[in-house]
Every structure is written in C-alpha cells, then in structure tokens.
VOLOMI-327159 format. One record per residue (C-alpha): x, y, z; residue in three letters. Coordinates in steps of 0.2 Angstrom, whole numbers. Layout:
<nodes>
NODE  X  Y  Z  ALA
...
</nodes>
This chain:
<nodes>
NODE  0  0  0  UNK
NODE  8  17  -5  UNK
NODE  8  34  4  UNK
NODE  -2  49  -1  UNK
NODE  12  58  -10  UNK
NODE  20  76  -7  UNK
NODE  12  89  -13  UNK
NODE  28  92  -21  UNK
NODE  36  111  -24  UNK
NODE  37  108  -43  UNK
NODE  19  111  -44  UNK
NODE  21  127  -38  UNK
NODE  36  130  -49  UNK
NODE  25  142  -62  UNK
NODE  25  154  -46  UNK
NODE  43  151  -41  UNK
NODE  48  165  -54  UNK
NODE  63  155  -60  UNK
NODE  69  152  -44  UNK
NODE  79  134  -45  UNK
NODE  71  119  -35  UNK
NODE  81  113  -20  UNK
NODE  76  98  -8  UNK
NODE  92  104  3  UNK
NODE  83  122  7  UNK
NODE  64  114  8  UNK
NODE  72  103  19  UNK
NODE  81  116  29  UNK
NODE  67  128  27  UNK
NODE  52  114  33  UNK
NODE  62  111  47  UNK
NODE  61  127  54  UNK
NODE  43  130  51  UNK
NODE  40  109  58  UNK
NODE  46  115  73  UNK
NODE  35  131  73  UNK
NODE  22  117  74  UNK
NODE  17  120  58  UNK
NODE  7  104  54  UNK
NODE  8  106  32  UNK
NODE  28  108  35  UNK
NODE  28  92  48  UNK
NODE  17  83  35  UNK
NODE  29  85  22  UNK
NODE  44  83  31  UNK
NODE  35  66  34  UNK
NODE  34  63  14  UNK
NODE  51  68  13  UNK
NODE  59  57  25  UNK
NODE  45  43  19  UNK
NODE  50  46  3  UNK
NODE  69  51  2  UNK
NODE  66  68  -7  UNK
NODE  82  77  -3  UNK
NODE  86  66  15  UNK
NODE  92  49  14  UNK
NODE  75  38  16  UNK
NODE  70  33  36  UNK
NODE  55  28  40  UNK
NODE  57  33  58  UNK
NODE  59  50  54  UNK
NODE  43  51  44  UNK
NODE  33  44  58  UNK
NODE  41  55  70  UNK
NODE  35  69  59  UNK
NODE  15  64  51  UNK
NODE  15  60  70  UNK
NODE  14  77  73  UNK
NODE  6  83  58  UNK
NODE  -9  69  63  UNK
NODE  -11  74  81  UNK
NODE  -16  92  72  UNK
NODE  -29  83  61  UNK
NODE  -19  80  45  UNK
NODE  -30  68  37  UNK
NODE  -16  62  25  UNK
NODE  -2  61  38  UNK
NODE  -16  50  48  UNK
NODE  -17  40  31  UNK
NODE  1  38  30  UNK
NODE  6  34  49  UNK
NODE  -6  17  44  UNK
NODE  2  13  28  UNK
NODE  17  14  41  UNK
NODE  9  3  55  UNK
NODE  2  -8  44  UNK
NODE  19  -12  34  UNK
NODE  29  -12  50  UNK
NODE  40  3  40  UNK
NODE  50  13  54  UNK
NODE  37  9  68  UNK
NODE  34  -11  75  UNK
NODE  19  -18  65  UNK
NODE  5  -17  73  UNK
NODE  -13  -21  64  UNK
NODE  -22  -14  76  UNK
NODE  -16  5  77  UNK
NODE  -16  4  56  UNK
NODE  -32  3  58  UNK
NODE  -34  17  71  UNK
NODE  -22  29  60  UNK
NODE  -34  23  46  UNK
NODE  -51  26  55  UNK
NODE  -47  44  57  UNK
NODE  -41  46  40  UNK
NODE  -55  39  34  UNK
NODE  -67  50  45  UNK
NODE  -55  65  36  UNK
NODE  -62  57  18  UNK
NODE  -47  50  15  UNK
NODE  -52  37  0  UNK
NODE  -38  27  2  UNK
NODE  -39  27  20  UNK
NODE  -56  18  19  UNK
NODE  -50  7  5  UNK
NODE  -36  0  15  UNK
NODE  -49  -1  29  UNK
NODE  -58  -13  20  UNK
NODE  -45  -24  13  UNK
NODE  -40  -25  30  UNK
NODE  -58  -33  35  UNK
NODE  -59  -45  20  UNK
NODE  -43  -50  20  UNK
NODE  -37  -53  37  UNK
NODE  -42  -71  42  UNK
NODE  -40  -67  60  UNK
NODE  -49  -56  74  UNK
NODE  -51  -41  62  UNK
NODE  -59  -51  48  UNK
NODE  -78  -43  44  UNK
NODE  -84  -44  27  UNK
NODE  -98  -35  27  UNK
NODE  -88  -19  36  UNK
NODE  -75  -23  23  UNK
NODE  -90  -20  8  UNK
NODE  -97  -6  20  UNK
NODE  -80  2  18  UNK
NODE  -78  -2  -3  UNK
NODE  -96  7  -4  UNK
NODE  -88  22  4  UNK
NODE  -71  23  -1  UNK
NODE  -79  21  -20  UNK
NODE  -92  35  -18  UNK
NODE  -78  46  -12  UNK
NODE  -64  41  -28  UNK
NODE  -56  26  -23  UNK
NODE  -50  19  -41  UNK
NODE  -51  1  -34  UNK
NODE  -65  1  -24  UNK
NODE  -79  -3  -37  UNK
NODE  -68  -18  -44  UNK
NODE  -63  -24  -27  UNK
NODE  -82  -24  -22  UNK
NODE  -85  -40  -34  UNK
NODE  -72  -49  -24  UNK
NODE  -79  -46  -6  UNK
NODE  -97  -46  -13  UNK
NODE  -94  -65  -19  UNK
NODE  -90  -68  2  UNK
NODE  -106  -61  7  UNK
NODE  -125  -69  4  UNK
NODE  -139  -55  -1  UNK
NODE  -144  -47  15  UNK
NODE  -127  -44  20  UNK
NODE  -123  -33  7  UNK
NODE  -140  -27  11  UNK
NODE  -135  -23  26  UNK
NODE  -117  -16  21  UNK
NODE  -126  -3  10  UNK
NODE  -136  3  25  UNK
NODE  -120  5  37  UNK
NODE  -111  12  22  UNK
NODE  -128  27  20  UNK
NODE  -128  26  39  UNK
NODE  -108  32  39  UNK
NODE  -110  45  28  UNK
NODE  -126  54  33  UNK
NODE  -118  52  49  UNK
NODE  -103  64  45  UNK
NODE  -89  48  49  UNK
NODE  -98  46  66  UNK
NODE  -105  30  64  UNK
NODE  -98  20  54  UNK
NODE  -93  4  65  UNK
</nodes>
C-alpha cells in the first residue's frame, strides 16, 4: 500500500519566478517551520523522509514527523502513519493501530484510507476479519474516488450472501449521513 504523495514544490514551480528547485533548502526551510508546529511543514517533512526527497530515506523520521502533523488533524499524515503501521515501516507492526491511524483518515475522507480499511476486513483471516464492514468500507471509499474500490467490491461481494450486502449498504448510508460518526 503506498503513501499519499507530497504535494511536491514543482507544482508550484509556475510561481517560483525562476527560482531553482532545492530539496536541501525545503528541507532546511520545513524544518524550521516543523518546529513552529506548523502541521503542512511536519506533514511534508514526513513525505520527505517517507520518501527520500532530498534526505536519505528513514521511516522513523517520517513517523516522527506525520505524528505530529496527525495529532493536528492532517487527514493524509493519519493516512500515511497506517500505511506505516500496517507495513511495519519505521514503527513495530501493529494491525491494530493501522487501523486506528486509518479510522481517522477515513473519518477525514481519505479514499484510500477507507479502502485500505476494508482490505483489511476482508482479507485478514483473523480477529479483524468482517466482510460485510469490509463492503461497508468499498461502498464508501468508491463514492468518495477510490479507483479500486468498485472492482474490489465483486471480490468481497462473492464472500457475502444478499442481506449482507444489504445490510453493508445501509451501514455504508448510515456512515456517511452520519458525517464519519457511525460507521462501525
């Protein structure tokens, strides 16, 4: 499962007025606002480490960093701190707190967030194993963009008999009439 990428300064590099592209000074320059506690610089310090955009790639370091940009509501370092959970990448793997750093994404209408969500429910074979949540997930995650999501719902859909998907479409109405509240 891949990251939300960096809003990356080359999209901004029509306003830039010529001025040459440099990872070392963002870097520099994201630090300093980072420890501002300014959560969009924390965020992409995050990408950066996650990444290895002008630092040498360590996982750690990212987590450190969408840890902070997370705890100020950043939907996509929430999203990205499960990627990192759920991989076990810079941070012990740990199923459950993916699925927490995922939750909130998700609640932040994070598309891939709630995909990952339910590839987590239908694939795991263990105690987080819920189908129907999983398809709950697929309905939301497609109705907000995820590219997977409609072709992913034939696979869980072939788990689940009639009046579970029935019912997953409900929880899936249910979630997001609800603004994210309920959606368990």
């Amino acid at each position: 499962m891949a990251s939300i990428a960096l809003k990356r300064p080359e999209r901004n590099r029509d306003r830039s007025k010529g001025v040459p592209l440099s990872y070392v000074k963002a870097i520099r320059l994201y630090h300093l606002a980072a420890e501002q506690d300014i959560s969009d610089a924390q965020y992409n310090l995050g990408v950066m480490y996650n990444d290895g955009i002008g630092v040498e790639q360590d996982y750690a370091e990212a987590a450190k960093w969408y840890l902070l940009a997370a705890n100020k509501g950043d939907g996509a370092a929430m999203f990205n701190l499960g990627v990192l959970y759920d991989t076990g990448s810079g941070v012990a793997k740990n199923r459950s707190e993916a699925i927490k750093w995922y939750r909130w994404a998700a609640g932040n209408m994070i598309a891939e967030a709630q995909f990952n969500l339910s590839v987590i429910y239908s694939e795991d074979n263990g105690e987080f194993e819920n189908q129907t949540l999983a398809m709950m997930w697929l309905i939301v995650a497609t109705q907000n963009g995820a590219e997977l999501g409609s072709a992913y719902q034939k696979i869980v859909s072939a788990k689940l008999t009639v009046a579970e998907i029935s019912k997953a479409q409900a929880m899936a109405s249910e979630c997001l009439s609800s603004g994210y509240a309920n959606c368990d």
